[in-house]
Structures are given as C-alpha cells and as structure tokens.
C-alpha positions as CSV (number, residue, x, y, z in Angstrom):
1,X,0.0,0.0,0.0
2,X,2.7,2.2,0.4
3,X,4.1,1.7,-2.6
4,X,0.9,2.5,-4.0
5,X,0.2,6.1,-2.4
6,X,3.7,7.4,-3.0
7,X,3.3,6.5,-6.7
8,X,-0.7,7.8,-6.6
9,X,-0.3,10.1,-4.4
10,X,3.7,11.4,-3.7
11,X,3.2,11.0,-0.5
12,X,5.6,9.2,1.8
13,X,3.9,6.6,4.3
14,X,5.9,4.0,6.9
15,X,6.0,0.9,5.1
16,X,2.6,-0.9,4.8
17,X,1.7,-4.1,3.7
18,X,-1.6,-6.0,2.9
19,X,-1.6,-9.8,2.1
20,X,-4.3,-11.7,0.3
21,X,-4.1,-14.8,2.8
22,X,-7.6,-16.3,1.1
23,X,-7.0,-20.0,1.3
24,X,-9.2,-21.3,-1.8
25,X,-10.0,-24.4,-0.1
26,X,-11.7,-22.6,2.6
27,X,-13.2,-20.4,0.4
28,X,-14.8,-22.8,-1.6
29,X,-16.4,-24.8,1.6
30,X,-17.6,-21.3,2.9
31,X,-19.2,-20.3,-0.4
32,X,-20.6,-24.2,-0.3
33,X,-22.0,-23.8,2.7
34,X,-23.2,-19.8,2.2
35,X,-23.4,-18.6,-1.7
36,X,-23.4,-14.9,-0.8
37,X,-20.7,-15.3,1.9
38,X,-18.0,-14.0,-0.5
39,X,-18.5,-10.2,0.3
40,X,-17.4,-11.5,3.7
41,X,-14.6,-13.3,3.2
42,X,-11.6,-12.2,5.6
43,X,-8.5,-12.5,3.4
44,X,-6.6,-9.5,4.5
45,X,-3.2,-9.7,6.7
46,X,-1.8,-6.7,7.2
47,X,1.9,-6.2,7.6
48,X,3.1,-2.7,8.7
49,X,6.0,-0.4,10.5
50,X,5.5,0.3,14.2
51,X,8.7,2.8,14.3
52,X,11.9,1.8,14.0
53,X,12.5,-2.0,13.6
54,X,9.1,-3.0,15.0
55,X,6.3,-4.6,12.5
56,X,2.8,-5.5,13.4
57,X,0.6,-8.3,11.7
58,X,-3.0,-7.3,11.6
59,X,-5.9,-9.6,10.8
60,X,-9.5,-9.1,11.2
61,X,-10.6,-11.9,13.6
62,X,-12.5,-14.3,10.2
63,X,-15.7,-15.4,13.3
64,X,-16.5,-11.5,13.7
65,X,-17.6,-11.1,9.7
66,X,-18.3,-14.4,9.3
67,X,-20.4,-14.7,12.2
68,X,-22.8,-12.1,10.7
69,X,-24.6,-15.5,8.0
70,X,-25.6,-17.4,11.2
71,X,-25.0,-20.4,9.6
72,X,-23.4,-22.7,12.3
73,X,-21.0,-24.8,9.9
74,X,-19.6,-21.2,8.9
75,X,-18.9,-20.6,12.4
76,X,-17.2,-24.0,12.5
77,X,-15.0,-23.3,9.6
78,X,-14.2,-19.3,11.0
79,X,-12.8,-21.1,13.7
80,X,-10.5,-23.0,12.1
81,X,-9.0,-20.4,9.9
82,X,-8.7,-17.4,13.0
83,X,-6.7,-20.7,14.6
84,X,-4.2,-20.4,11.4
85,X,-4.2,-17.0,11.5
86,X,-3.5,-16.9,14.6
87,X,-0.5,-19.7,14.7
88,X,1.3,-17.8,11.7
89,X,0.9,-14.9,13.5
90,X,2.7,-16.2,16.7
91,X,5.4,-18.3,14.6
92,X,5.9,-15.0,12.7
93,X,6.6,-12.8,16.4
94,X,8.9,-15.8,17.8
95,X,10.9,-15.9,14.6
C-alpha cells in the first residue's frame, strides 16, 4: 500500500503491507456452505512499520464477519481459519 500512495499520491507513508491470505479451499467450503458469503470473506493480513524496527501483523478476527450469515458450519469453519491466522501470527513474532 505504500508503494501505492507514493506512486498515486507522492506521498511518503511507513511501510505498509496487505496480504491476500484467502486460502481457496476454505473459500470454496464457505461459499458451499453460504453462496453470498463472498462479500465477507476475511482475506486480509496486514503487515506494517510500528517505528523503528518494529512490525505488526494485523488480521481481522474471520468469526466477527463471518459470524454475521448465522449459519453454524460457517462458524465452525471461522474457527479454524482465525486458529491459522492466529499460529502464523505467533510463529511469525517468535521468529
């Protein structure tokens, strides 16, 4: 993103990052389970610059959009994938 509103823009921004993390098999078994569920789909990680040498990896928690169908095997399967999330994210910060 930075990249992208220096070259838009000209203006300077800390160093900003967004990831598609969409896994396709979990897309396809949530748009099985809930055709319109694509306008939801969390596939979003966010890498960015705290100052100096620090980084933060951002994610939007895949239950609190999902969630919003009501279908319980969504649920089930935006459990699994903030579990993912969430191990990449601590495997990235230990490494």
């Amino acid at each position: 993103m930075s990249a992208t509103i220096r070259e838009k823009l000209g203006v300077e921004v800390d160093p900003y990052v967004i990831l598609g993390a969409c896994n396709p098999e979990f897309a396809r078994t949530a748009v099985e389970r809930e055709p319109s569920i694509g306008v939801l789909l969390p596939c979003n990680v966010v890498v960015r610059s705290t100052g100096g040498d620090g980084v933060m990896v951002d994610f939007m928690d895949p239950s609190v959009m999902l969630d919003l169908v009501g279908e319980k095997r969504v649920h089930e399967l935006a459990e699994e994938v903030r579990t993912r999330l969430e191990m990449t994210r601590d495997a990235i910060a230990t490494s």
